[in-house]
C-alpha positions in Angstrom: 35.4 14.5 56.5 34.5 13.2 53.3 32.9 9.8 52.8 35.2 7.1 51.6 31.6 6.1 49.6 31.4 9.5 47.9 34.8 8.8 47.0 35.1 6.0 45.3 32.5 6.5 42.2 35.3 9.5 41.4 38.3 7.1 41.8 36.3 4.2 39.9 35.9 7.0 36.8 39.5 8.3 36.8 41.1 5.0 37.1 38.5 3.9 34.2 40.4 7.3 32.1 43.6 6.2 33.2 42.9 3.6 31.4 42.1 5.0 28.5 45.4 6.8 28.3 47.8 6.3 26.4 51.9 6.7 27.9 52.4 10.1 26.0 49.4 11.3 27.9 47.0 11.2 25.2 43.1 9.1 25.3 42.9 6.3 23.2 39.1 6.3 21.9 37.2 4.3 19.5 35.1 6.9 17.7 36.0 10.9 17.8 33.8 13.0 17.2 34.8 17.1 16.1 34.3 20.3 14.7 30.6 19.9 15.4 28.0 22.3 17.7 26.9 20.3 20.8 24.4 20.7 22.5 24.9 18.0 25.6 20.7 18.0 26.3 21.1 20.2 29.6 22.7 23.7 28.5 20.8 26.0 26.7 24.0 27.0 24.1 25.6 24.8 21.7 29.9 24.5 22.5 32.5 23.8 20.1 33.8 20.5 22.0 35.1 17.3 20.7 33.7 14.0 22.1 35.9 10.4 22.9 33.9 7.6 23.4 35.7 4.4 24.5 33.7 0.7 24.4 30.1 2.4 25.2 31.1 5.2 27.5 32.0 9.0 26.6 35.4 9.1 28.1 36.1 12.8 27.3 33.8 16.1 26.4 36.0 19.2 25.6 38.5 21.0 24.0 40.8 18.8 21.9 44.6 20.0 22.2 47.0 18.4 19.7 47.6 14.9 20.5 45.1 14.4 23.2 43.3 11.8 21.5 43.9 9.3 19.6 41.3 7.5 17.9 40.7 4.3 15.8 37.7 6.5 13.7 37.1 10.1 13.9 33.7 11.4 12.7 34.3 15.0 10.9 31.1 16.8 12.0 31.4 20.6 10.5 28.0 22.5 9.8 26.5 19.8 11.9 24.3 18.9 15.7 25.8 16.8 17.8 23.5 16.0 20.5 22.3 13.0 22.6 20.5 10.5 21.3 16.5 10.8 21.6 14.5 9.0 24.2 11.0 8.1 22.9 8.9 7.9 26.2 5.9 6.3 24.3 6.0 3.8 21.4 4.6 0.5 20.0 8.3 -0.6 18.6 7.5 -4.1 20.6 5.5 -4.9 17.9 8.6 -4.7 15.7 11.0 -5.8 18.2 10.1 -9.0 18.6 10.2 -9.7 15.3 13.6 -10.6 13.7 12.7 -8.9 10.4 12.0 -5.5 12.1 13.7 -5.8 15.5 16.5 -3.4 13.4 13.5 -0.7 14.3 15.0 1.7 12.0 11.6 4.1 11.4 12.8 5.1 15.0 16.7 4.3 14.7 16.9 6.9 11.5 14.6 9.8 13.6 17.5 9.5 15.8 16.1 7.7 18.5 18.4 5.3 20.3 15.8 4.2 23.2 12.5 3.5 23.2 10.0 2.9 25.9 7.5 0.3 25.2 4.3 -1.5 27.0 2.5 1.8 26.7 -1.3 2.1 26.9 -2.0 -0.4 29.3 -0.5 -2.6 27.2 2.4 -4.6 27.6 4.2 -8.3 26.3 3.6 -10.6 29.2 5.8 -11.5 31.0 8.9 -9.5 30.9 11.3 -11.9 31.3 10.5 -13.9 28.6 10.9 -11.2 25.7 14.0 -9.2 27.7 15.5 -13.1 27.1 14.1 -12.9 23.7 15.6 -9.4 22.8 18.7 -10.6 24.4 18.9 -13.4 22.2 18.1 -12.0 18.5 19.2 -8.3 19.5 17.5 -4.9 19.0 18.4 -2.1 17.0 17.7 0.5 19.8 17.4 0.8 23.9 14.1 -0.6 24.9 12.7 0.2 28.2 10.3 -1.4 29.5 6.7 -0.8 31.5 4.1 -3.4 32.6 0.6 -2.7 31.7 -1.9 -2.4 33.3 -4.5 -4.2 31.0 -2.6 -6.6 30.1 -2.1 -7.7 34.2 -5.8 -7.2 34.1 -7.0 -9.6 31.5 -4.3 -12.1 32.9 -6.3 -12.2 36.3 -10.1 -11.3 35.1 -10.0 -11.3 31.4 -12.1 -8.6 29.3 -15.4 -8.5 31.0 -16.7 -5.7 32.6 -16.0 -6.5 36.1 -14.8 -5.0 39.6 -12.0 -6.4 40.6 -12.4 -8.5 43.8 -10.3 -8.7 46.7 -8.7 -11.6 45.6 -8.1 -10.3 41.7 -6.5 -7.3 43.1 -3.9 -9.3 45.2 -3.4 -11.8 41.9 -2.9 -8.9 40.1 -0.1 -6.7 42.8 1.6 -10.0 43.0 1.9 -10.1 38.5 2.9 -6.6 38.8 5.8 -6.8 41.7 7.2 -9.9 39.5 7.5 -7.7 35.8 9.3 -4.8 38.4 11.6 -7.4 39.7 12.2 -8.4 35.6 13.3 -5.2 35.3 10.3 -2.6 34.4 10.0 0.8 35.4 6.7 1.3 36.4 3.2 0.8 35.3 1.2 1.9 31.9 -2.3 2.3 32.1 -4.7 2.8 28.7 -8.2 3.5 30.9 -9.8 4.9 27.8 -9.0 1.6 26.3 -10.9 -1.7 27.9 -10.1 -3.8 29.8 -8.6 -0.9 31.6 -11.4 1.2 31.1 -13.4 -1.2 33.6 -10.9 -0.6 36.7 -12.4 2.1 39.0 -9.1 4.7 40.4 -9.0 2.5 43.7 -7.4 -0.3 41.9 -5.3 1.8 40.0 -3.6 3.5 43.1 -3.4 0.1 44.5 -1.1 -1.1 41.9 0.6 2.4 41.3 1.7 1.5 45.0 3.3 -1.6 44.0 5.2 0.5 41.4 6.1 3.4 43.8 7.7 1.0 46.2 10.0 -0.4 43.4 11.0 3.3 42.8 9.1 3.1 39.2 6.7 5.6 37.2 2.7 5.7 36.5 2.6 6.4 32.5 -1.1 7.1 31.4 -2.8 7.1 28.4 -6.0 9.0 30.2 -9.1 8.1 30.8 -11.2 10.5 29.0 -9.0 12.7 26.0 -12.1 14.2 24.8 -16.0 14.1 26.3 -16.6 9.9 25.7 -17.1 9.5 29.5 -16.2 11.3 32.2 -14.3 14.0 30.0 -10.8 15.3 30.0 -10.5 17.2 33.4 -11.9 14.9 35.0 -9.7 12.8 33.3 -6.3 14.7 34.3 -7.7 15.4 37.8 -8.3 11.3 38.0 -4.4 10.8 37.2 -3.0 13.7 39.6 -5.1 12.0 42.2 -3.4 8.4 41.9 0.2 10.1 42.0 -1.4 12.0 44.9 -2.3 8.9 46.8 0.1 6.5 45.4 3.2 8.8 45.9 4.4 8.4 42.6 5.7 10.4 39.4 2.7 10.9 37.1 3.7 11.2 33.3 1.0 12.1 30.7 1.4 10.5 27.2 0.2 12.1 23.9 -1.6 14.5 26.1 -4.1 16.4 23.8 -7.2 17.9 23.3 -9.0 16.0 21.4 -12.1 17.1 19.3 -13.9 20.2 18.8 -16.1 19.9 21.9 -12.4 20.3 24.3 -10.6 22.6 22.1 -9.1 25.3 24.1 -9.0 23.2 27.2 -5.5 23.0 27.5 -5.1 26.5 29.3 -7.0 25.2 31.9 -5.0 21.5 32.3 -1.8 23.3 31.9 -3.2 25.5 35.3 -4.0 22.4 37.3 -0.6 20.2 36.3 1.0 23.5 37.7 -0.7 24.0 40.6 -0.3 20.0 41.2 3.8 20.5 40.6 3.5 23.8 43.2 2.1 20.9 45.1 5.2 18.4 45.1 3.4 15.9 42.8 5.7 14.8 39.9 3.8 15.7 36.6 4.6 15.3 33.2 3.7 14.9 30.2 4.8 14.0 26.3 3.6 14.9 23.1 3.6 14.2 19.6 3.7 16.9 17.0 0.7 15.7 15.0 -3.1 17.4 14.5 -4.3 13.6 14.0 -4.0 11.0 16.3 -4.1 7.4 15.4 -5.9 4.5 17.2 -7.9 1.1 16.1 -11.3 2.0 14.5 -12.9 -0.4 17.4 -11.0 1.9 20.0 -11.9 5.4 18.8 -15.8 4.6 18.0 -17.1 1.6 19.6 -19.0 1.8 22.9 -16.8 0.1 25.9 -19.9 -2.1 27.1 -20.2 -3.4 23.5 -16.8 -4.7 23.7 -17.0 -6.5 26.6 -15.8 -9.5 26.6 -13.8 -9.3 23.4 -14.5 -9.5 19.5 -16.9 -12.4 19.5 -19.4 -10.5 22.0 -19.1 -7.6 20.2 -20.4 -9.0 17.3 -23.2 -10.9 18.9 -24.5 -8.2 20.5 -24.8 -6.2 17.2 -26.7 -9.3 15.8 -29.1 -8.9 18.3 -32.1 -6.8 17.0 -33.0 -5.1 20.9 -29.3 -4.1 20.8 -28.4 -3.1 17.4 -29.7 0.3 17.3 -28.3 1.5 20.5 -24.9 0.5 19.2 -25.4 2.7 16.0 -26.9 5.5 17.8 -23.9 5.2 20.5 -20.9 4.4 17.6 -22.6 7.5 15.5 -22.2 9.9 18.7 -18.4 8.9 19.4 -18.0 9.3 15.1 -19.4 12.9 15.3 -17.0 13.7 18.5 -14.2 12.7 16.4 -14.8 15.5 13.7 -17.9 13.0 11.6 -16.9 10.4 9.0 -14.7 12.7 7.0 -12.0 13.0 9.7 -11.9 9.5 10.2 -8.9 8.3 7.7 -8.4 4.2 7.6 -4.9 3.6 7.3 -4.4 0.2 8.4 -6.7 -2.9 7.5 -6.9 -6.5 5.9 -8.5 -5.3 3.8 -7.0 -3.4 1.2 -9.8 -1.5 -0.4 -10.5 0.4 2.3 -6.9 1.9 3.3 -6.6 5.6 1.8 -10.2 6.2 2.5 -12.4 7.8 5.0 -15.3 7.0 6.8 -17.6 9.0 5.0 -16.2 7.8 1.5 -16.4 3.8 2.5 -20.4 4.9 4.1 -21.5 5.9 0.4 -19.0 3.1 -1.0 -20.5 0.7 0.9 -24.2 2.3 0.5 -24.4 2.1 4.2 -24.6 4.8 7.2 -21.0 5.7 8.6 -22.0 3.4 12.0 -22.8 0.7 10.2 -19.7 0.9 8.3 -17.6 0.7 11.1 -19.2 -2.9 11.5 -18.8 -4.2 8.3 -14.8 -3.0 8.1 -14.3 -4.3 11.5 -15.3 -7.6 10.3 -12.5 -7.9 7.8 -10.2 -7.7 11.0 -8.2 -5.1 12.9 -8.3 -1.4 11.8 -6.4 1.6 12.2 -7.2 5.1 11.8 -6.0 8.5 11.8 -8.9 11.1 13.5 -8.2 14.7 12.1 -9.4 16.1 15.6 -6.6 18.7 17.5 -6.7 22.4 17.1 -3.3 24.2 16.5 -3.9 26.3 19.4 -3.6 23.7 21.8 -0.9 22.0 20.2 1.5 25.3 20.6 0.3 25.6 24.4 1.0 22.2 25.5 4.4 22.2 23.4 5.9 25.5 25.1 5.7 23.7 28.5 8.7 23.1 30.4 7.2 19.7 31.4 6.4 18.3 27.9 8.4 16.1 26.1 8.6 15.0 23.1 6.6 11.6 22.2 5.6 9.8 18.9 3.1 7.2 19.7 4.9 5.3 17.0 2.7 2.7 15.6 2.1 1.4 12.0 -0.1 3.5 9.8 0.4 6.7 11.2 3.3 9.1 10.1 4.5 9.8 13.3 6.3 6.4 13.4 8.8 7.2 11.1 8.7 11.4 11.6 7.7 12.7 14.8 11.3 14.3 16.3 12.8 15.6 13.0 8.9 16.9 12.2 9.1 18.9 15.5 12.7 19.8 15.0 11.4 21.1 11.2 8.1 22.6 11.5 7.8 23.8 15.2 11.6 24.8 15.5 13.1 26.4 12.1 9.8 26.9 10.5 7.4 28.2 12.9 9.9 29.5 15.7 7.5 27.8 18.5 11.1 26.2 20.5 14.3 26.7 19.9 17.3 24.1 19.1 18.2 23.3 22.9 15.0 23.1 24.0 14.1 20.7 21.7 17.0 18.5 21.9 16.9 18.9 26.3 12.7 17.8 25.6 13.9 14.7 23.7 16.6 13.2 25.4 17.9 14.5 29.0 14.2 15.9 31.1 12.9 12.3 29.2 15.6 10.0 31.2 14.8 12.0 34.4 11.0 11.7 34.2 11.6 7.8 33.6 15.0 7.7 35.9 16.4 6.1 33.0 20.8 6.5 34.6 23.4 7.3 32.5 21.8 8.4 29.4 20.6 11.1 27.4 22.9 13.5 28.3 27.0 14.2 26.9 29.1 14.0 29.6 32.1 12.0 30.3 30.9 8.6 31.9 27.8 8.3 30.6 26.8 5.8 28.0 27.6 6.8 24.4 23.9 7.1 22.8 25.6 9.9 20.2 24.0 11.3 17.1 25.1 13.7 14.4 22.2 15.7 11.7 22.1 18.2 9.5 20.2 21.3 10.9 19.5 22.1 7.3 18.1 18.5 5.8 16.7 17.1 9.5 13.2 16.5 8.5 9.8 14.0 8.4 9.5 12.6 5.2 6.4 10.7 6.1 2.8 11.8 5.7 -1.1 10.5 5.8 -0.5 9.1 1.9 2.8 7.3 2.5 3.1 6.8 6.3 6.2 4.3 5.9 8.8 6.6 4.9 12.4 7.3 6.9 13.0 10.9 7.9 16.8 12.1 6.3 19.3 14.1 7.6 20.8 12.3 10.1 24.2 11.4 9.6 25.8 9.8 12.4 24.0 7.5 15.4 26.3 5.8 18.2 24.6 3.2 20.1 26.5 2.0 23.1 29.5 3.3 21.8 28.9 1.8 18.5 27.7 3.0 14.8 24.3 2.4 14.0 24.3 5.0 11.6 27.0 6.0 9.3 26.8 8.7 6.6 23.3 8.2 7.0 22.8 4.7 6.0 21.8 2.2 9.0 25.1 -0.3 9.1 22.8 -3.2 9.9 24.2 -3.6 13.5 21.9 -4.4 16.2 23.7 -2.3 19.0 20.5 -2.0 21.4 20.0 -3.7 24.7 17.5 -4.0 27.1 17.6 -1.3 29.9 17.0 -2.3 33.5 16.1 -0.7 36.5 
């Protein structure tokens, strides 16, 4: 006998397209959409099916007889995708999003994105609750989803020192994390390459990945090692299989990579033990961005973790002091010449503008100093981004072809890849280069993303689920933004729906904030 609680979820939805219907028999629908190919993010061939989306559902997916719909706006979508809107598992648009100016987040909105996921790295705005209110309030131009951090938790309880956490820090800091899950977060971020979360040993990770597993969340890592600066990038992956081992809980890989000459060719060996781990029944993952240069703050990608300690101000005193000061270059020159050496090291972000455009190597000789003692002298103008030139092609392919990679864009300022990174893998890695084809693509950028993250209702086109919609040009969908001009939109989309509503319209953002915060 069937369950009168299996039933009612059907008879919820068919009374919801009852009423929808008009008395001839026919759906009444906000936005139509025809004549385009879509691909619904789980099949691996496109259909010729119309879509009806009433309020911020899909209320109908198929065939459109005469009369069946009727609709306040229909979107004419011949020679184009329709497809569901993208799910970027690991951004930075917080930054932007809590700002009113830039909370439209349209380097993301016109890539086709329509939810991002943000308190990556270990880093997260604390607490929840106060910027989901604040998002609330001003609105957002996407989804956000959020995650706690890890070292942001951290530094509330111990602060940046190089410390073990006690006892007594570790309960401080379960209790923080259980409060952002109740907020509404879905899981834990750490950035262990980054401090302060580069001073937590894998105990306390596990401990507080527990917290997360019991609130049925996800542990998203940005990995302690990507390259051979401590322990190394096995290591590294073997470290975050471990704490899904022990913590019972999904493990998802961001902006996995092989990063600098010293790991090329590695990932034929990570891509073996993330199998074997799967084989195991440990939830594995990963996303990826479809760059050869990642981006990170010049401190981050060069700077010795115990030099750090403590924060800006002991950095600096501990290069003033004569005993120390050569250590530090000799240490900083090391991590310079794992990234590629000076030349691969491109500032694209600082206060100062005379050093944006420029490499490492060109400010050294600028500057008539050595490339360590460079780094010094642009970090004290302030914060500092760069792109590092440091992934082999190779790798890129290998890690892209796997059914368990995503896509990802790391979007933060400075870096292409905030405005281009899904219509540049659409672009160069489908039509040019052959390396996926459409449906994969589109299935690794919307659908297997709102899985991984148990993100309900979304990223796929079926009737009931929320209407995240977009329409491009296969022909025009590309990245428009490079190293030189890193703040350009990508074209070809045509058409976004955001909870039912346009975003997007002939390809020109309508200036309506139709994001929300998504909850667990």
């Amino acid at each position: 006998m069937t369950s009168p609680m299996k039933i009612l979820p059907l008879f919820l939805f068919l009374l919801t397209i009852s009423l929808f219907s008009c008395k001839d028999g026919a759906i009444q629908a906000d936005i139509l959409i025809k004549n385009g190919m879509v691909y619904n993010g789980v099949d691996t061939l496109p259909q010729s099916v119309s879509i009806a989306i009433q309020d911020n559902k899909i209320v109908f997916v198929g065939e459109e007889k005469e009369n069946t719909i009727k609709a306040t706006k229909t979107l004419d979508a011949k020679g184009m995708i329709v497809c569901p809107g993208f799910i970027d598992p690991h951004t930075h648009a917080d930054r932007d999003l809590v700002d009113p100016k830039t909370s439209h987040n349209t380097p993301f909105l016109m890539q086709g994105i329509t939810t991002v996921i943000v308190g990556n790295d270990g880093q997260s705005f604390f607490p929840s609750k106060k910027y989901i209110d604040l998002y609330d309030k001003q609105g957002i131009g996407t989804n956000a989803v959020l995650l706690a951090g890890h070292g942001t938790i951290r530094k509330e309880v111990i602060g940046l020192s190089d410390k073990k956490a006690t006892p007594e820090d570790l309960r401080k800091m379960e209790a923080l994390l259980q409060a952002e899950m109740d907020a509404g977060a879905f899981g834990i971020s750490t950035g262990l390459y980054y401090s302060p979360g580069s001073y937590s040993d894998t105990d306390e990770v596990i401990a507080l990945s527990k917290i997360a597993a019991k609130n049925g969340g996800i542990y998203d890592t940005h990995l302690r090692d990507e390259s051979n600066f401590s322990i190394g990038l096995i290591p590294s992956v073997e470290e975050a299989i471990e704490i899904g081992r022990q913590a019972k809980i999904p493990i998802h890989i961001s902006h996995i990579k092989c990063l600098g000459v010293d790991v090329w060719n590695q990932s034929k060996d990570i891509i073996e033990l993330v199998e074997k781990s799967r084989a195991e029944g440990i939830e594995v993952t990963a996303n990826q961005y479809p760059y050869d240069a990642s981006a990170t703050g010049l401190k981050s990608a060069v700077v010795p973790r115990w030099v750090e300690s403590g924060g800006r101000d002991s950095m600096f005193l501990r290069y003033a002091k004569t005993e120390l000061k050569a250590r530090i270059l000799d240490e900083t020159l090391k991590n310079i010449t794992r990234r590629g050496g000076p030349d691969k090291l491109l500032i694209v972000k600082s206060n100062d503008s005379t050093f944006v455009g420029k490499n490492l190597l060109e400010i050294s000789k600028m500057l008539d100093q050595t490339p360590a003692e460079s780094v010094f002298t642009v970090l004290k103008a302030g914060s500092t981004r760069v792109a590092s030139f440091n992934m082999s092609t190779a790798d890129i392919h290998n890690y892209m072809k796997q059914k368990w990679v995503v896509t990802g864009s790391d979007g933060n300022t400075g870096h292409p890849r905030k405005y281009g990174s899904f219509p540049r893998k659409y672009h160069k890695y489908v039509l040019q280069e052959k390396i996926l084809d459409v449906a994969t693509f589109i299935n690794g950028s919307s659908a297997q993303t709102a899985e991984i993250f148990k993100i309900p209702n979304r990223g796929k086109l079926l009737e009931g689920y929320y209407a995240d919609v977009i329409v491009f040009n296969p022909k025009t969908f590309k990245d428009k933004a490079d190293y030189t001009d890193a703040f350009q939109d990508a074209e070809g989309l045509e058409y976004c729906i955001l909870n039912g509503k346009l975003s997007v319209e002939n390809g020109i953002f309508t200036n309506q904030l139709n994001g929300k915060v998504l909850k667990k």
